[in-house]
N, C-alpha and C positions, 0 to 999 in steps of 0.2 A: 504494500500500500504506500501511497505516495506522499512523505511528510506533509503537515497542514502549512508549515512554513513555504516550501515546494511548490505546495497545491495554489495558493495563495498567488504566489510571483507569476504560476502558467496563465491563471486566466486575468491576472493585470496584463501581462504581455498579451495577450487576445485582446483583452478590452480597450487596448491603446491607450491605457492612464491609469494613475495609483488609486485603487479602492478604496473610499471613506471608511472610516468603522462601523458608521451605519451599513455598509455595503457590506462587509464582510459578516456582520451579524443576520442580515437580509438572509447572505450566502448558508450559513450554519441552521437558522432557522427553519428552513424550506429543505435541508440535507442535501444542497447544492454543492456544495462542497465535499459534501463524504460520497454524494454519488460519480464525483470527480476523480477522488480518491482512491474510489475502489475498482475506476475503469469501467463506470458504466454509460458515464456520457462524456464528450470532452471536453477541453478548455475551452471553446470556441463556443459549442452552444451553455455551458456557465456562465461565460461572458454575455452571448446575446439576451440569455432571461436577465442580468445584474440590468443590461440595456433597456430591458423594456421599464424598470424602474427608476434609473437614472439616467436621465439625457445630457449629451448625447449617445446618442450607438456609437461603437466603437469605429464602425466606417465612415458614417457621417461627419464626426466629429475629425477624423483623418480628413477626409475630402475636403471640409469646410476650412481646414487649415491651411490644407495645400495649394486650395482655390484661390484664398486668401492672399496668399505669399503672392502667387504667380499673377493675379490682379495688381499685386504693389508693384510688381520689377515690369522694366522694361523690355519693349517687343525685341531686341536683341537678346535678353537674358533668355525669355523667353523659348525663342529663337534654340537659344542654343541647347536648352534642355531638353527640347524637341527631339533634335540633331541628335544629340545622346545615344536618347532615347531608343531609335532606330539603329544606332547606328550597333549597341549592344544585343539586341533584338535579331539583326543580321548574323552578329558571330557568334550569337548563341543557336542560331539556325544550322550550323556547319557542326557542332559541338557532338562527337560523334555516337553520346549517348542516347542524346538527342534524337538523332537521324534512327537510330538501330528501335527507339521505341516506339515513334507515327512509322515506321517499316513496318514492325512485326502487329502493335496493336491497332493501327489507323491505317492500315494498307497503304499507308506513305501519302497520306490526305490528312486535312483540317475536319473538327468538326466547326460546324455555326454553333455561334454563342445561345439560340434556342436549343440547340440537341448537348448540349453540356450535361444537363442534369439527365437524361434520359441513359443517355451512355452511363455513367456512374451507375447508375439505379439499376441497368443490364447486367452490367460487371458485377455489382453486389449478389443479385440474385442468382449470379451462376460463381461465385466465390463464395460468399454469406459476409458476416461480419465478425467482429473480434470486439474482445474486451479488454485486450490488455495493454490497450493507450497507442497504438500503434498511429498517428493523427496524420490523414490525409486534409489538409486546407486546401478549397477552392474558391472562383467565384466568379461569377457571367455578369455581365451590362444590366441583367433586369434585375439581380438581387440587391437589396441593399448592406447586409452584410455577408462575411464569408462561410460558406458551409462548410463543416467539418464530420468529417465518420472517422470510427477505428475501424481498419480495414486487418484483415489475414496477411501472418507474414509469408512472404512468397509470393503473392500472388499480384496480379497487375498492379491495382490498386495500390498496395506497397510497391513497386516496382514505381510509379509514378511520385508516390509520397517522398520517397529516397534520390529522383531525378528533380523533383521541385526544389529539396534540399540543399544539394548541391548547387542548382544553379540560384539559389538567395543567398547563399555563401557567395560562392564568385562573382556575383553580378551586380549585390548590393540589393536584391529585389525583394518582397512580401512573400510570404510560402506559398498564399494563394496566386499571385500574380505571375512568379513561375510556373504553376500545374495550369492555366489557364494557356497560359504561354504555347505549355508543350500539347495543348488539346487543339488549340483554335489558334495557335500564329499570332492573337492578339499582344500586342507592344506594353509592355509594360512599361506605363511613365516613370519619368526619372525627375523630381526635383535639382534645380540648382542649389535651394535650399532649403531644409528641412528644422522644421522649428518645433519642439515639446517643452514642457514643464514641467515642473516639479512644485506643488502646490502645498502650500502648511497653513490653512487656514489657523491654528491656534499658535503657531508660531513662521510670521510672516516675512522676519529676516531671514529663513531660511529656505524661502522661495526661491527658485533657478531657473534661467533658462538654456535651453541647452539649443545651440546651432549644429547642424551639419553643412559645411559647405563647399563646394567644390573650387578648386583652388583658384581657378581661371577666373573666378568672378571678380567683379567690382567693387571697391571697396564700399562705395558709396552705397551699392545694392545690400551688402551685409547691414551695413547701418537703418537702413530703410525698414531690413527685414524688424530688426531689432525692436526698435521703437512701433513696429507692428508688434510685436510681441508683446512688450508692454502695457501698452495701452488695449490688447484682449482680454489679458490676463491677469493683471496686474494694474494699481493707481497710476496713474501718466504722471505725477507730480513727480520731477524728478530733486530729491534735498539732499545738496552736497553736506558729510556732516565732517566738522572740524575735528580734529582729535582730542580739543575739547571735550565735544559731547559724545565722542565716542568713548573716552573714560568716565565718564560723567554716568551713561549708560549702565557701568558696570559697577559703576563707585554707587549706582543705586539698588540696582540687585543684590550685591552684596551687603548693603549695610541697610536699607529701609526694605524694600519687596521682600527679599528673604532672608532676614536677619533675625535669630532667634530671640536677640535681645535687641527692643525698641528704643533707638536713643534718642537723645531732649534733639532739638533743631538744631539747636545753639551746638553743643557737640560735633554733630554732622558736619554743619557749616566749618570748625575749627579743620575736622579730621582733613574735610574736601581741602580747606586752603593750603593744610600741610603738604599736602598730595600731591598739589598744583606748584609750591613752593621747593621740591626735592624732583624735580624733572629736569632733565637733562637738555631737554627744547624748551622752556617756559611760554617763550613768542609764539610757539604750535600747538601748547595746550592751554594756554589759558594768559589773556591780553594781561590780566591782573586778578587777583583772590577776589572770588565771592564775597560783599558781606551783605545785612539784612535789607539794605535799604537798594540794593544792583540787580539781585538775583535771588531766586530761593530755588533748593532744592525740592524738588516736584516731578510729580509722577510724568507730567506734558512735557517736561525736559529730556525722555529719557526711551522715547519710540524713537525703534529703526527705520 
């Protein structure tokens, strides 16, 4: 059985974002999680039931990202991610595992993005299915997220799961957007730049945003993307803080917000000007000592 820790990371990585704890309780409740666990359904549809309760879905929420990005950059960025796009699509076309599996299981043809599911659902009924987490991801134009089966080891199905694998390792691509690839020729997009986050709603300093970017780009395009980021995700207020109130910050965590013993102001005030008085930059932390009638120590002095 598949640790709950384990369990947990699979169908965040499906769901394309870190699970709330209401989500993970959701998860436990309903035995979404243990029948994940136990190999009876996969990460993939775990993720799509967390989806129907929390929006976005895990595709839309991609798309809407991506769309996003490539609406901010310019028609050459654009452009060029296109070019990519194709132009890896082409040499994964040549890729000789490739050729040997539309040879033997697609009589060396495409299927159409309508007979996608029909073929899988063939294949199943003359292989069956598995339980033991074996995770084929796919997905066609009309779905909106991706479909997932445990399929039998050995057989096409696996055979396909292991081929899609590979080429999202090599190619940088979705697990479904390979197996769709190797079905129907469809091109898997390629961003210039790829943008996620890392969200702590109770602790908001330690919010991220992470870029993927391809090195040819623009500086300017990076920046663009950036401050799209922000301002989705994130307050747009952008507040340089001095190293001032960046000790200031911690000279109050430690002494007022978690301090086991509550001290008078006055105290505080002494301790802070000592602080500021035994720095080694004074001019960078602090123009001149606190005292009652300049500044007070206070909880609004002391957000990231």
């Amino acid at each position: 059985m598949i640790h709950t820790e384990q369990a947990i990371r699979d169908i965040e990585q499906a769901f394309c974002g870190r699970l709330t704890p209401e989500a993970i309780r959701f998860l436990n409740k309903h035995g979404i999680l243990q029948n994940y666990q136990a190999g009876i359904i996969t990460s993939q549809k775990a993720a799509n039931q967390v989806a129907q309760i929390w929006d976005p879905t895990p595709t839309s929420q991609s798309e809407h990202r991506s769309e996003a990005i490539a609406n901010k950059t310019s028609e050459s960025e654009k452009n060029l991610a296109s070019c990519i796009s194709e132009v890896l699509a082409l040499r994964a076309n040549i890729e000789p595992q490739v050729i040997a599996f539309r040879t033997t299981h697609l009589n060396g043809e495409f299927l159409s993005q309508d007979t996608i599911d029909s073929w899988v659902a063939s294949t199943i009924n003359h292989e069956g299915v598995s339980t033991t987490g074996r995770e084929l991801v796919y997905i066609t134009e009309f779905s909106r997220v991706p479909t997932s089966i445990c399929v039998v080891e050995g057989g096409v199905l696996d055979e396909l799961r292991e081929l899609s694998e590979l080429l999202a390792h090599d190619y940088g691509w979705q697990l479904e957007q390979a197996s769709s690839f190797v079905l129907s020729n469809s091109t898997p997009h390629v961003e210039s730049i790829q943008l996620s986050a890392d969200v702590y709603p109770n602790h908001p300093f330690r919010n991220r945003v992470t870029l993927k970017i391809d090195p040819t780009i623009a500086p300017e395009e990076v920046v663009k993307a950036y401050i799209w980021a922000r301002s989705q995700w994130f307050e747009t207020r952008f507040r340089h803080q001095s190293i001032k109130h960046q000790n200031l910050a911690l000279f109050h965590a430690q002494n007022v917000e978690y301090a086991e013993v509550k001290e008078k102001r006055a105290v505080l005030l002494q301790k802070w000007n000592t602080l500021c008085d035994s720095q080694t930059k004074p001019d960078e932390l602090s123009d001149k000592p606190i005292n009652d009638s300049e500044e007070q120590v206070q909880e609004s002095d002391f957000s990231w």
